[in-house]
C-alpha positions as CSV (number, residue, x, y, z in Angstrom):
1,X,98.4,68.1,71.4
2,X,97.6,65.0,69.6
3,X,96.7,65.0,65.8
4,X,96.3,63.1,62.6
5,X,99.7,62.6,61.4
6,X,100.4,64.6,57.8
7,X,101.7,62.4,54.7
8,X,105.5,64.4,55.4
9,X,105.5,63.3,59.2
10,X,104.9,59.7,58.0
11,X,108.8,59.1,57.5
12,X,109.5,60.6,61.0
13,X,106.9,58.8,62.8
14,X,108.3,55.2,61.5
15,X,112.0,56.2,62.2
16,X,110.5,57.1,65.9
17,X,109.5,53.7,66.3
18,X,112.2,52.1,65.1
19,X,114.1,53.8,67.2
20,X,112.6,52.1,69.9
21,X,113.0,48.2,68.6
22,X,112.8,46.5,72.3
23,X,109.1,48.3,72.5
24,X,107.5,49.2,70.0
25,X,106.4,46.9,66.7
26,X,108.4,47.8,63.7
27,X,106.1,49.2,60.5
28,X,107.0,50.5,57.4
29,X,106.4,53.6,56.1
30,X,103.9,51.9,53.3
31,X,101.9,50.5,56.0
32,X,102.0,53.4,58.2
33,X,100.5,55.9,55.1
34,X,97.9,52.7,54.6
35,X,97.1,53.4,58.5
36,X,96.9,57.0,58.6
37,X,94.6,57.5,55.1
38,X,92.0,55.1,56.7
39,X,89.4,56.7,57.6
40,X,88.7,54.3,61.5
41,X,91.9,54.2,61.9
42,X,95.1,56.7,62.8
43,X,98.7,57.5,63.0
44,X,98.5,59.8,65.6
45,X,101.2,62.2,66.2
46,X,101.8,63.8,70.1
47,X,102.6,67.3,69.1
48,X,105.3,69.3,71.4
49,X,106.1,71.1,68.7
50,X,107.2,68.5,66.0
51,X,106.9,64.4,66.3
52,X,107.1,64.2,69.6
53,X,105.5,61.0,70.1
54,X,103.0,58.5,68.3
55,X,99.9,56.7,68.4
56,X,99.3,54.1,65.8
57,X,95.0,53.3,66.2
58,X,93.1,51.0,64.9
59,X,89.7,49.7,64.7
60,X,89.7,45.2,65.7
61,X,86.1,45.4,66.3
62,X,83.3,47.3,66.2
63,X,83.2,49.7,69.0
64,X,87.3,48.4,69.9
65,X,90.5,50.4,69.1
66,X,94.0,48.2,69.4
67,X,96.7,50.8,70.0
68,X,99.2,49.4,68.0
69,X,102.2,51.7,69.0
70,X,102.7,54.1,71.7
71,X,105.9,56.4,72.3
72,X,108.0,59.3,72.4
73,X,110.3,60.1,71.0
74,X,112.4,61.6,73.9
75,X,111.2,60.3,77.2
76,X,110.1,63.4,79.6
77,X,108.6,62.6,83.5
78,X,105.1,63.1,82.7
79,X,104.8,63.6,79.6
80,X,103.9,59.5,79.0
81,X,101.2,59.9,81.2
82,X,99.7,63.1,79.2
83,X,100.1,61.2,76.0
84,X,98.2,58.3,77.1
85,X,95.5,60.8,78.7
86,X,95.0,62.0,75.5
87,X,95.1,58.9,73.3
88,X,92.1,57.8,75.8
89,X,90.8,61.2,75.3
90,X,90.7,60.6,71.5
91,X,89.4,56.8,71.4
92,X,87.0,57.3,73.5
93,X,85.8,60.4,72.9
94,X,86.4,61.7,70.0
95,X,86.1,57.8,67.9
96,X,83.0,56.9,70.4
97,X,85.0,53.8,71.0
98,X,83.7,51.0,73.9
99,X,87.0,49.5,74.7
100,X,90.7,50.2,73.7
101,X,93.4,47.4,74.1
102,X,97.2,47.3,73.9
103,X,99.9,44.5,74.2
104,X,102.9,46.1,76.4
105,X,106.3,43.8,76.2
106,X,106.8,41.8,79.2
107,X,110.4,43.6,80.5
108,X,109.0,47.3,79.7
109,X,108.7,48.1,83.3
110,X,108.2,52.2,82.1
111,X,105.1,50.9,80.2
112,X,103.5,48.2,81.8
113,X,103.4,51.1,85.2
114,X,102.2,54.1,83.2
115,X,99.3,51.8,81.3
116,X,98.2,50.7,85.4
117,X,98.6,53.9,86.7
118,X,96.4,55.5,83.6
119,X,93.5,52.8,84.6
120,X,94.1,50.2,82.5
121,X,93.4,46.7,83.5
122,X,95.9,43.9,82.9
123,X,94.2,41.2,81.2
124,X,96.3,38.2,80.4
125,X,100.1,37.7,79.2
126,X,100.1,36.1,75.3
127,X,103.3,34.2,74.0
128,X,105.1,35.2,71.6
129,X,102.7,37.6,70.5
130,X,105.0,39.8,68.1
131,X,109.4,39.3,67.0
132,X,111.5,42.1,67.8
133,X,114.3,43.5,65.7
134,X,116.6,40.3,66.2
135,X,113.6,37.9,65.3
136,X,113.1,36.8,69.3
137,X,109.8,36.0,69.9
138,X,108.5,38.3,72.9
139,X,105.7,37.4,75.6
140,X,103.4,40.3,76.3
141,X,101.0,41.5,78.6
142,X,97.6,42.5,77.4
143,X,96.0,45.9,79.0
144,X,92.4,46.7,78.6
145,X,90.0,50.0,79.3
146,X,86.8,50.5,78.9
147,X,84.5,53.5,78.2
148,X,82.8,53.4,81.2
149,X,86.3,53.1,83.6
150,X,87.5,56.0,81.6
151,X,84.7,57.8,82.5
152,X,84.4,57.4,86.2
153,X,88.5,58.2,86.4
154,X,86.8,61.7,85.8
């Protein structure tokens, strides 16, 4: 199930992402809370029965949700497929959103075939677009969906 994260899961969700420095942008704790009170955007939790995973939402545009982070925290066949089903499930129905867009790491090879094989549409590659852990500068691959492609995958 995927749910607002609670204040006492906040500490939890950041140590899941930076437990995953090659993929997933580090964020404090602070900026994670400042996430998850707003009320357009989210710090999503993927509930197994604790953190299982995250979702870190947020609004760049009217009508456009960036997923900032996407993981788990223990990799399961399958189960990255059902989180991203119901992070689309969430943006764009629940939030009414028109497009979503993420930025997937140019050597995730795990991430960059789940995003195509959940529909989205690879839309460019940016430079240097975020620093990992060790301050390298990593190239990315932008994925897009919209509303309507969601839709007609039924």
């Amino acid at each position: 199930m995927l749910r607002r994260a609670t204040e006492g899961e906040i500490p939890a969700v950041a140590a899941l992402i930076a437990a995953h420095p090659m993929a997933m942008l580090a964020q404090s704790e602070d900026w994670l809370r400042e996430i998850a009170g707003g009320a357009a955007q989210g710090v999503m939790v993927w509930d197994r029965g604790g953190v299982d995973g995250v979702a870190v939402l947020d609004w760049a545009y009217p009508g456009v949700v960036y997923l900032i982070n996407l993981g788990l925290a223990v990799p399961v066949r399958g189960e990255g497929q059902a989180l991203i089903a119901a992070v689309q499930a969430h943006v764009f129905g629940q939030m009414g959103a028109h497009r979503m867009y993420c930025d997937i790491a140019f050597d995730n090879a795990v991430a960059l075939a789940a995003f195509r094989k959940a529909g989205f549409v690879q839309e460019g590659t940016m430079r240097e677009c975020w620093e990992r852990g060790d301050g390298a500068g990593v190239d990315c691959h932008a994925f897009g969906m919209l509303a309507r492609e969601w839709r007609a995958r039924g």
